[in-house]
N, C-alpha and C positions, 0 to 999 in steps of 0.2 A: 785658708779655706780649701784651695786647691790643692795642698798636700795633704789634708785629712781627707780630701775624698779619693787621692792617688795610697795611700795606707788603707784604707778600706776597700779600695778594688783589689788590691793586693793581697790582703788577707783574705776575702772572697775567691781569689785565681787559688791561693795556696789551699784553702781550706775546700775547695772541690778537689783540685790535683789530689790532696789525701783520702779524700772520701773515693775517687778514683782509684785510687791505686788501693785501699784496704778493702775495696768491690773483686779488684785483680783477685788481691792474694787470696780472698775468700775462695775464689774462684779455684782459682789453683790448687788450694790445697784440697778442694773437693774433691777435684777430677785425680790428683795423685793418689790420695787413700782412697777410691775408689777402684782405679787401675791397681794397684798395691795387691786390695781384697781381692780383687777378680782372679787376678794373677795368684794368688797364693791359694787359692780355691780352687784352681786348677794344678795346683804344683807346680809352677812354674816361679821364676824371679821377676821382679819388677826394676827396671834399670833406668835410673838416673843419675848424668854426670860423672860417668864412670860407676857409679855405683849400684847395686843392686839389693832388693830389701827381699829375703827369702821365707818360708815357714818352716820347722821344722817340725816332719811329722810322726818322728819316732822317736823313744827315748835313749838310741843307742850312743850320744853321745854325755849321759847322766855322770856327775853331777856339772859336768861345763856347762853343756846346754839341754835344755829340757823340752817333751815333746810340747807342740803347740810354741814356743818360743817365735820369734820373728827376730831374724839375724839380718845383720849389713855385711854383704859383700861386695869386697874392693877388686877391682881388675890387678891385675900383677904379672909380672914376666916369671916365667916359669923356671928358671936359671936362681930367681932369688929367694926361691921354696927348700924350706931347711927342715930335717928332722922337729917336731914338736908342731910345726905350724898345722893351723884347720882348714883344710879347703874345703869346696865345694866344687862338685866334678858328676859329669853326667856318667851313671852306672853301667857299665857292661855284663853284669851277672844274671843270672840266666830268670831268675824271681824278679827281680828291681831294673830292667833292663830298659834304656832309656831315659830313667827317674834320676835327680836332682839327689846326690847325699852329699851329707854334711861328716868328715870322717877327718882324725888327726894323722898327720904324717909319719911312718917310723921306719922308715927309711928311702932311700933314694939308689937307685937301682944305676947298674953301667947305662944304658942306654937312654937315661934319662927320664923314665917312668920313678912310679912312686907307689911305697906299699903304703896301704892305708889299713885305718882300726877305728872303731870307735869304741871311746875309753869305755864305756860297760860291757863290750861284745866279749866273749872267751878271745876269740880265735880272730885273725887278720882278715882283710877281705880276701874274694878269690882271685879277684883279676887285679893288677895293677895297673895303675890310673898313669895316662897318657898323658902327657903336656897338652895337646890338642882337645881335651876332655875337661882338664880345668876352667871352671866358670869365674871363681877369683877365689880369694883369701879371708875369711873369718874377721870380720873388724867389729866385730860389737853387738850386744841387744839393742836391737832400735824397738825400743818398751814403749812408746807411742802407740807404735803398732800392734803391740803385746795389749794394751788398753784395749783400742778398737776393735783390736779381737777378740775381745770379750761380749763382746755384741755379735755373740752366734748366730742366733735365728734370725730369719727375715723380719720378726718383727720390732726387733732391736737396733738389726741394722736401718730400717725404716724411721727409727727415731732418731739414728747416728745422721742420714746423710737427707731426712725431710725435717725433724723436730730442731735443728741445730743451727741450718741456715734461717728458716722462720725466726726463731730466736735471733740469727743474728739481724735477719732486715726487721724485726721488731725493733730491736735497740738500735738501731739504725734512724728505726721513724722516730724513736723517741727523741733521740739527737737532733733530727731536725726539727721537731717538735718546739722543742728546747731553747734552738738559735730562733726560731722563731718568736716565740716568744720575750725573748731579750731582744731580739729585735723591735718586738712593739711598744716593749719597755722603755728602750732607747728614741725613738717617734717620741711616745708621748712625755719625756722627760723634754725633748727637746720642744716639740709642740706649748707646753705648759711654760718652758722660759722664751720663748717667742711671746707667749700672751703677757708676761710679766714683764717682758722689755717694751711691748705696746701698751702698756698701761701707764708706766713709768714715764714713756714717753707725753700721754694723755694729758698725764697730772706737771710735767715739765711745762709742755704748752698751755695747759691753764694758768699756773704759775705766772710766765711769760704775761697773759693775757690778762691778770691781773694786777700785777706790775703795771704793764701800761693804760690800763685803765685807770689806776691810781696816778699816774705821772701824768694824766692829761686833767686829770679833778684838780690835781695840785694846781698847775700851769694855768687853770683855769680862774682858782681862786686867788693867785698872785693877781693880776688881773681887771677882774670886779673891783676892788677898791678902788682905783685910778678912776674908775667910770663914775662912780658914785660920789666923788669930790667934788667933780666938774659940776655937775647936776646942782649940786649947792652953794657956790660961786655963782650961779648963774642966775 
């Protein structure tokens, strides 16, 4: 008995700790897509674990990458940047100056700088991009992000980051909803064979109690006769 209720505390400890920890992650992945969108709404990168999630907002790298796209960039040592790679590199040109591009490499200069192009532009950029300018290296569509930024207007993003978690603590409640009711399931399953094992028990002790009530008629009627011999002898 005492190990099914040490298995049922246990599964109870374990089954919060989850519900615990998929609260976290909820959590967390709120606040990242929404730093993400912030960031990418301002033109800026959004960086974690090394990594950083960018937008791109022109289509001068077509057909590799397309404007509106959300790219993953990786941090990287500027020494192991080769012809063909895509970086991202804050601009020095005299239009874009400050801003965040996304442009392929095509060549590598003495002094360590880098000519850059984006594959639809005619012509190369004007400035050559600095080691100390590189923000990291092209690692992939993070299309997650490409998804959620499909929820342009504010009232889309309203259903992305209000209509989603409702959703998710609805099916939340409904879950404990759920264990609840197996819960009272379980009570009354158990309740119901407590009353059947006291019944059983009821019909034992009358059993018993008729038994000996039969065993004391009997012992009684052995008995009588003896008495009644005497009686007529006499």
């Amino acid at each position: 008995m005492k190990s099914a209720e040490n298995t049922a505390n246990t599964k109870g400890r374990l089954t919060k700790a989850f519900d615990i920890a998929l609260t976290a992650v909820i959590a967390v992945l709120v606040i990242v897509i929404g730093y993400t969108m912030y960031q990418s709404h301002h033109g800026k990168s959004a960086s974690f674990f090394g990594k950083s999630v960018l937008v791109v907002v022109t289509g001068s790298m077509e057909p590799s990458i397309s404007e509106g796209d959300h790219i993953f960039i990786e941090k990287c040592d500027p020494d192991t940047l080769k012809e063909g790679d895509i970086i991202t590199f804050t601009s020095h040109e005299e239009d874009i100056n400050g801003k965040l591009v996304t442009h392929r490499i095509i060549a590598k200069n003495a002094d360590g700088s880098f000519e850059t192009k984006g594959d639809a532009n005619p012509t190369a950029d004007k400035e050559p991009v600095k080691p100390s300018d590189i923000e990291g290296r092209y690692a992939g569509r993070a299309r997650v992000f490409d998804l959620i930024g499909s929820f342009g207007s504010p009232q889309k993003l309203i259903m992305v980051f209000v209509m989603i978690p409702l959703a998710l603590v609805s099916l939340y409640e409904v879950k404990t909803l759920m264990k609840l009711f197996i819960k009272s399931r379980a009570e009354q399953r158990l309740t119901d064979e407590e009353l059947k094992q006291k019944l059983i028990r009821e019909e034992i002790e009358k059993e018993k109690e008729r038994l000996r009530q039969q065993a004391e008629n009997d012992k009684a009627g052995e008995v009588e006769p003896d008495g009644t011999g005497s009686d007529n002898e006499a």
